[in-house]
N, C-alpha and C positions, 0 to 999 in steps of 0.2 A: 504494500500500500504506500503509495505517494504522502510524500510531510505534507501535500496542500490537500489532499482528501481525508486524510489522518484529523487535520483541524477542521476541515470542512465538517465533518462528522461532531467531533467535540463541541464546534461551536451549535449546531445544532439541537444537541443533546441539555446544553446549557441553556437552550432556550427553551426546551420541553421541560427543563425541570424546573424553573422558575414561573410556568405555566399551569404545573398538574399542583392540585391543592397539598399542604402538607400530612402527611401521616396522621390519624388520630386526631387532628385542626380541624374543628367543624368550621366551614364556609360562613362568615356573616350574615344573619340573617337577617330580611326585607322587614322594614315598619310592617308592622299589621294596623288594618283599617281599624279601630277601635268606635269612628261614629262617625255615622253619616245623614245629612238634612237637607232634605230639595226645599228651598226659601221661596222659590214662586209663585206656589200655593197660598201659603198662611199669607203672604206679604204683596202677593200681588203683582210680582215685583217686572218690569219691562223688561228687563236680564235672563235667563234662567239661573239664579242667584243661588248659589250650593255652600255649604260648611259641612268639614271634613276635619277628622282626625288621626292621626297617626301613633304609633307607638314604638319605637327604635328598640332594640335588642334588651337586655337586661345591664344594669351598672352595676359597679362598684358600690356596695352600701356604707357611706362614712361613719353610720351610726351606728356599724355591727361590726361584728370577727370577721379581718381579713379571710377575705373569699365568701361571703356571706353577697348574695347578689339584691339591689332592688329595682323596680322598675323602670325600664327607660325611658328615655327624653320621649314629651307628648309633643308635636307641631301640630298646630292650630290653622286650619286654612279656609280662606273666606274669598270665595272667587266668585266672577259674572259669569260663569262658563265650565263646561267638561275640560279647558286645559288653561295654562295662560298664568302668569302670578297672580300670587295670593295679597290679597288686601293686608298690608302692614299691620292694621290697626289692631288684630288680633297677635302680632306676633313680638306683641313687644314682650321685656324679661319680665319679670314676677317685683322685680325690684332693680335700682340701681346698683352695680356689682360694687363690695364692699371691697374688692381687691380683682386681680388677675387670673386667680380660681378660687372664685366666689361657687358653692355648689349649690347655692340655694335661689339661683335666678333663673335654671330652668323646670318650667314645670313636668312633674313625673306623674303625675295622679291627676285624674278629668272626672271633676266632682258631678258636673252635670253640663250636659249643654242641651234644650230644649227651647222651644216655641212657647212663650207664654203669654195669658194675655194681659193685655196691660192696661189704664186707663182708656175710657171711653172704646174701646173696642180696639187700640189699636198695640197690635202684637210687638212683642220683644224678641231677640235672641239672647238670650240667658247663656253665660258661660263661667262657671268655675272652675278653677284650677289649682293644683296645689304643688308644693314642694318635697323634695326630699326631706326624711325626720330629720333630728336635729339629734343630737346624741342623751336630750330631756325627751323626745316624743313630740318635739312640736314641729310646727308646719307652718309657711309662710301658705295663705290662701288668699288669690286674686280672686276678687266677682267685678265681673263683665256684664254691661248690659247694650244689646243694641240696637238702634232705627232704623228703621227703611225711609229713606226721601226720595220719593216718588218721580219730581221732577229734575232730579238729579242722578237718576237710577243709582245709589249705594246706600253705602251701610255707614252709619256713624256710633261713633260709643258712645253713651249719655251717661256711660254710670260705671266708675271703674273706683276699687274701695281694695284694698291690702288689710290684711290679718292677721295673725295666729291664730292658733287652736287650744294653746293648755292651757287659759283662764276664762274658757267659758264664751270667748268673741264667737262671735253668728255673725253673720248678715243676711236677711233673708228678707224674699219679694213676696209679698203678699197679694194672695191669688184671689180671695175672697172676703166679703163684707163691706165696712163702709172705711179701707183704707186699701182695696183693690188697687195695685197696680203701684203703689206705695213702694220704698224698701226699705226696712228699718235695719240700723245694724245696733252692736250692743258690744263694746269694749270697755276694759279693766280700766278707774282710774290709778292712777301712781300714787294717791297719798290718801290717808286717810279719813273718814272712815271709808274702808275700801268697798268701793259698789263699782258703778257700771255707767258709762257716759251713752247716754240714748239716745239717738240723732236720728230723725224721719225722712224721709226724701221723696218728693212730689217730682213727676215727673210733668213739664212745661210744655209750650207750642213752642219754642223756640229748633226742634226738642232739644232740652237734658233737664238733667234731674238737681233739683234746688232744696236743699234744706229746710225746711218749715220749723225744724223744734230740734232742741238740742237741751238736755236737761239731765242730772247727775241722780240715779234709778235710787227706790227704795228700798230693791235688792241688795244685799251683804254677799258682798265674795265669800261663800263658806258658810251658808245660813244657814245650810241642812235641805233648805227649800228642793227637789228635785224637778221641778219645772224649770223649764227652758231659761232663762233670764229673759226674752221677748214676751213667753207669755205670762209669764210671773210680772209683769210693767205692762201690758195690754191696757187694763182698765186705767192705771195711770195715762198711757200714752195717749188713748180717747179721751179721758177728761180733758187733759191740757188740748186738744186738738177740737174739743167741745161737741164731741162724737157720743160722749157717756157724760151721766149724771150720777152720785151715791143715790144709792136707794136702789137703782136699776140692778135689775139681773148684771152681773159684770159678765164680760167678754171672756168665753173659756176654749183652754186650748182643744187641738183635735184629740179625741181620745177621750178615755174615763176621767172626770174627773169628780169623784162621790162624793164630796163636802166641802164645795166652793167657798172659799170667804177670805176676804180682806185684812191682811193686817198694815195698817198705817201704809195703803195701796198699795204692796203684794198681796199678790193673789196666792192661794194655798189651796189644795185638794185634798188637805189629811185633818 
């Protein structure tokens, strides 16, 4: 055999192995579709207006034993169409990165993404998200909310709120009664007596969503109470919003609740 068929061959060989997967190396695997929502319908929309989600492989868990895996990177996609880029406005991070490998600014967990409805009939896109744990258990959660403008064919965000999760913070849209379409959230103050900063939010023609009431709950971090902190402040948050009067039936959560009553407006089912 000839030195230039001799290399001919090796170099070819070099390229077949650099080609076939390695031994025992499973192949990376494809995002999996994890949600999908045809926007046309609900929203009406001139576009054929679609949101999609995705799910990248499994990570590195920072908050467990090396080799311990948690779920991968969620991409969010909000498009006029079957192909074509995705509308930024979903893809922004969970937070500003506190450094260079910050792990807590892409989202790993897709709380919900759903069609809901919203004041006076007109529908929202609901999207929450959440973080990898933290090495306490807790979670950074973004809620999304978003509008169809009609004469503009897209999507705008009117209602974008950041969280945690280990003191009890919610933010949630209210689907029913006389604060439909409303979204109230409920966060830990910093100093004491320790309770819960309650902030309402109405959503505008302008569209987005504008604060109406903002007041420090009569819930205690740590009361014992087992209702939500949203609906344990229901009848407070109707009073102040002039929705409820004492003496009324108060407003009670979904579910049992066998012996209603008020203490200095929490509400209590025991």
């Amino acid at each position: 055999m000839s030195t230039c068929t001799w290399l001919a061959r090796l170099g070819l060989l070099a390229v077949m192995a650099a080609a076939a997967p390695a031994t025992g190396r499973a192949a990376p695997s494809a995002p999996a579709a994890i949600a999908a929502i045809d926007l046309a319908g609900p929203f009406a929309t001139r576009s054929p207006w679609r949101f999609t989600a995705t799910q990248g492989p499994a990570a590195a868990d920072p908050a467990s034993l090396p080799g311990d895996e948690a779920p991968g990177a969620v991409t969010l996609c909000l498009r006029s169409g079957a192909s074509g880029p995705c509308d930024p406005q979903l893809q922004t991070p969970l937070r500003a990165p506190a450094s260079n490998d910050d792990l807590f600014v892409t989202p790993h967990y897709l709380g919900r993404a759903d069609v809901a409805p919203g004041a006076a009939g007109r529908p929202l896109l609901l999207v929450q998200t959440a973080s990898l744990h933290s090495g306490d258990g807790d979670q950074l959660v973004l809620t999304q909310a978003l509008a169809y403008e009609r004469a503009a064919d897209r999507f705008v965000r009117v209602y974008s709120h950041l969280t945690g999760r280990n003191n009890n913070q919610e933010v949630r849209f209210i689907e029913t009664g006389a604060l439909k379409g409303d979204i109230i959230s409920a966060e830990p103050t910093e100093n004491a007596p320790y309770g819960f900063w309650i902030s309402v939010n109405v959503l505008t023609s302008a569209p987005a969503y504008k604060e109406v009431l903002r007041y420090r709950s009569a819930t205690r971090y740590g009361d014992g109470n087992p209702l939500a902190v949203i609906d344990s402040e229901m009848a407070n948050i109707e009073q102040r919003l002039g929705l409820w009067r004492p003496g009324a039936p108060p407003p009670l959560p979904a579910g049992a609740c066998p012996k209603p009553h008020l203490v200095r407006m929490e509400l209590w089912c025991r």
